[in-house]
C-alpha positions as CSV (number, residue, x, y, z in Angstrom):
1,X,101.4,-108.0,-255.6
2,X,97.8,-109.5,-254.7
3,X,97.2,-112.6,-253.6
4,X,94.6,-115.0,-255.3
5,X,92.7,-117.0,-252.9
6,X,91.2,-120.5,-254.2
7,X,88.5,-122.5,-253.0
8,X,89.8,-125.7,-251.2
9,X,88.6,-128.0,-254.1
10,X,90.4,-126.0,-256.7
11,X,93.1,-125.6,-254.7
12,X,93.2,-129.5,-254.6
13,X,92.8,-130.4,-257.9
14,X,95.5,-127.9,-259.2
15,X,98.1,-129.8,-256.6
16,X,96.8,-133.0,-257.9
17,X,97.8,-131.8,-261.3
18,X,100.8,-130.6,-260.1
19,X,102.2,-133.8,-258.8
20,X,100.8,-135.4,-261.6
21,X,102.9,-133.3,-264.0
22,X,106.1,-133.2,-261.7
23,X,105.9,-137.9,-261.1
24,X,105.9,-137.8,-264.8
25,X,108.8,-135.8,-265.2
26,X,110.6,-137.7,-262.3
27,X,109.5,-140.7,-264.4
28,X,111.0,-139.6,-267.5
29,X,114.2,-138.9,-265.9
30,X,114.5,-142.0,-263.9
31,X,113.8,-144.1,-267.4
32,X,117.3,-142.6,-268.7
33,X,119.1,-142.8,-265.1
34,X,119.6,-139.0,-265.1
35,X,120.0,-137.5,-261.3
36,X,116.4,-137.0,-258.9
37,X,115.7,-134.8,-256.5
38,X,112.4,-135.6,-255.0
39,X,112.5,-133.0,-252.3
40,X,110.1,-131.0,-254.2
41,X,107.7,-133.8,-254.7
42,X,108.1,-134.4,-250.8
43,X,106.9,-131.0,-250.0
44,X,104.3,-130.8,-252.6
45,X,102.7,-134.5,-251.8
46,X,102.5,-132.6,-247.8
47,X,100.7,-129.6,-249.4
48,X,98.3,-132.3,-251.7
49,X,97.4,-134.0,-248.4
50,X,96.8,-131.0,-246.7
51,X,94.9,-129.4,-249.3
52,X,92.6,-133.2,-249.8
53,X,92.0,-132.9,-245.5
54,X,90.4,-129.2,-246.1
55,X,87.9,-130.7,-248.4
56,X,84.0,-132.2,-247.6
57,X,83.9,-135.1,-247.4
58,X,82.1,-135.7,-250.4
59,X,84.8,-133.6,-252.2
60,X,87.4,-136.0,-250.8
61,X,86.0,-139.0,-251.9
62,X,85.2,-137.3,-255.4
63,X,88.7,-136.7,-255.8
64,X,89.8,-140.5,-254.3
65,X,90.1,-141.8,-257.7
66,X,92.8,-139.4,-259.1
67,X,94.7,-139.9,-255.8
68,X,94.8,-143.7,-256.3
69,X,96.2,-143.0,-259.7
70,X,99.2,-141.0,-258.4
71,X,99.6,-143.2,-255.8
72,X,100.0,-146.1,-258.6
73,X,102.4,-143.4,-260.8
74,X,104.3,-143.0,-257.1
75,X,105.0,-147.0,-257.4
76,X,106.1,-146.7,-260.9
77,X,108.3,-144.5,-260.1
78,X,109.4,-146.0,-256.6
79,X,110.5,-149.1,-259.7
80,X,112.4,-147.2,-262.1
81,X,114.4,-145.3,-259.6
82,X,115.7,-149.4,-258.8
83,X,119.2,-150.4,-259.8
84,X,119.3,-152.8,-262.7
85,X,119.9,-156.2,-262.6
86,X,123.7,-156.9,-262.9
87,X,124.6,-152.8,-262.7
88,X,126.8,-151.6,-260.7
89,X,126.1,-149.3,-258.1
């Protein structure tokens, strides 16, 4: 099997869609308290970060944007992973 190699931007914007697409599954499952298993999104946000530190700077900063916005998906989640009020554990 051959391996593709991308450029470091593509490569970076394909994990940023990545994580995008797997925080709004995590999102959707949280909403109707079914099970999580974030390891994935663990090892992917590590791959995201590496992939963002191989970039230009210019190319970084370009894609600054779209990072903030899955950092503010991140906090949405972080809040509908929370216990209800008045649930029990």
């Amino acid at each position: 099997m051959s391996r593709v190699t991308l450029f470091p931007d593509t490569l970076a914007v394909l994990l940023l869609e990545r994580f995008g697409n797997m925080l709004t599954l995590a999102r959707a499952l949280a909403a109707s308290r079914r099970p999580l298993d974030l390891a994935g999104l663990d090892d992917l946000a590590g791959r995201l970060a590496a992939a963002c530190l191989d970039l230009p700077p210019e190319q970084g900063r370009a894609l600054r944007p779209r990072l903030q916005g899955l950092l503010a998906e991140l906090d949405a989640l972080a809040l509908a992973c929370q216990p209800e009020e008045g649930a029990a554990p």
